[in-house]
N, C-alpha and C positions, 0 to 999 in steps of 0.2 A: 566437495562438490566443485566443478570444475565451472567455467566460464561457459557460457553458450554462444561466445561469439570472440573471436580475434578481433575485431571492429572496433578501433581505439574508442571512438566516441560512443558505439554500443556497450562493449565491457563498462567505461568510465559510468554509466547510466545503471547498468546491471550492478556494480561495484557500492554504488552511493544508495541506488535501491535496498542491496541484502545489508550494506554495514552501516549505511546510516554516515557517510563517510562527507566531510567535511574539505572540499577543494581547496578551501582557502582559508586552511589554518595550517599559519608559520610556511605558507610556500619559501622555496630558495632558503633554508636554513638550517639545511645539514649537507654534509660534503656528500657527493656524488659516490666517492668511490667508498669510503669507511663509515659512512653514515654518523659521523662524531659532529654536535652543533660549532657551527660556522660562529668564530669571533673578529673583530676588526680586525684586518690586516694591517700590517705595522708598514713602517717606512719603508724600507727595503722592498717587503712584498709588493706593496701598491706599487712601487716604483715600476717593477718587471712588467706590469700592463700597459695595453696601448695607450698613449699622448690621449687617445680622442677619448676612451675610457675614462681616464682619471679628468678629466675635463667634464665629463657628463654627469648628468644627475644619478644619486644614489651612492652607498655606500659600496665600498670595497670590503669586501669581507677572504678568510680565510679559514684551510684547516689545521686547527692546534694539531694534529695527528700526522696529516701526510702534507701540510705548506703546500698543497693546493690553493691557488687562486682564483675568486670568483667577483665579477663583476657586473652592473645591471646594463647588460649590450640589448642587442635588439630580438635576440634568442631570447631574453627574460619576456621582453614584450609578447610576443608573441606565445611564449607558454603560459602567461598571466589571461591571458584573452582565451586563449583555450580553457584553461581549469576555471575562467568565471562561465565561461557558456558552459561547464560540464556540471559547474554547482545550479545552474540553471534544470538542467534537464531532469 
């Protein structure tokens, strides 16, 4: 059955409705591209992010699989405030 709506924040509503779907479990903890769970990033890794990064709050994480690096920038913020008002609706 398909979605009745493109509409991020109408889907995300429709989406939590039919599955019972929980926004805020384990946000940010698997890699973007290969879906493999995010482990600390080692020295080296952390290193390749920005100064102002490794300076901020939260962990540096990586992917065991494709050495993707992830970081809590203000893109996390900002997706984290969406999926709390989407666990809301």
């Amino acid at each position: 059955m398909a979605l009745a709506t493109e509409a991020p924040d109408q889907a995300a509503e429709e989406l939590r409705s039919r599955l019972g779907l929980d926004w805020l479990a384990a946000p940010f903890s698997r890699c973007q591209l290969d879906n493999a769970q995010l482990r600390p990033a080692g020295a080296r890794q952390a290193a390749s992010v920005p100064e102002t990064a490794r300076a901020g709050a939260g962990p540096i994480l990586a992917c065991p699989e494709c050495g993707r690096v992830y970081w809590p920038g203000s893109h996390v913020r900002r997706m984290r405030a969406r999926l709390e008002r989407w666990q809301q609706l």
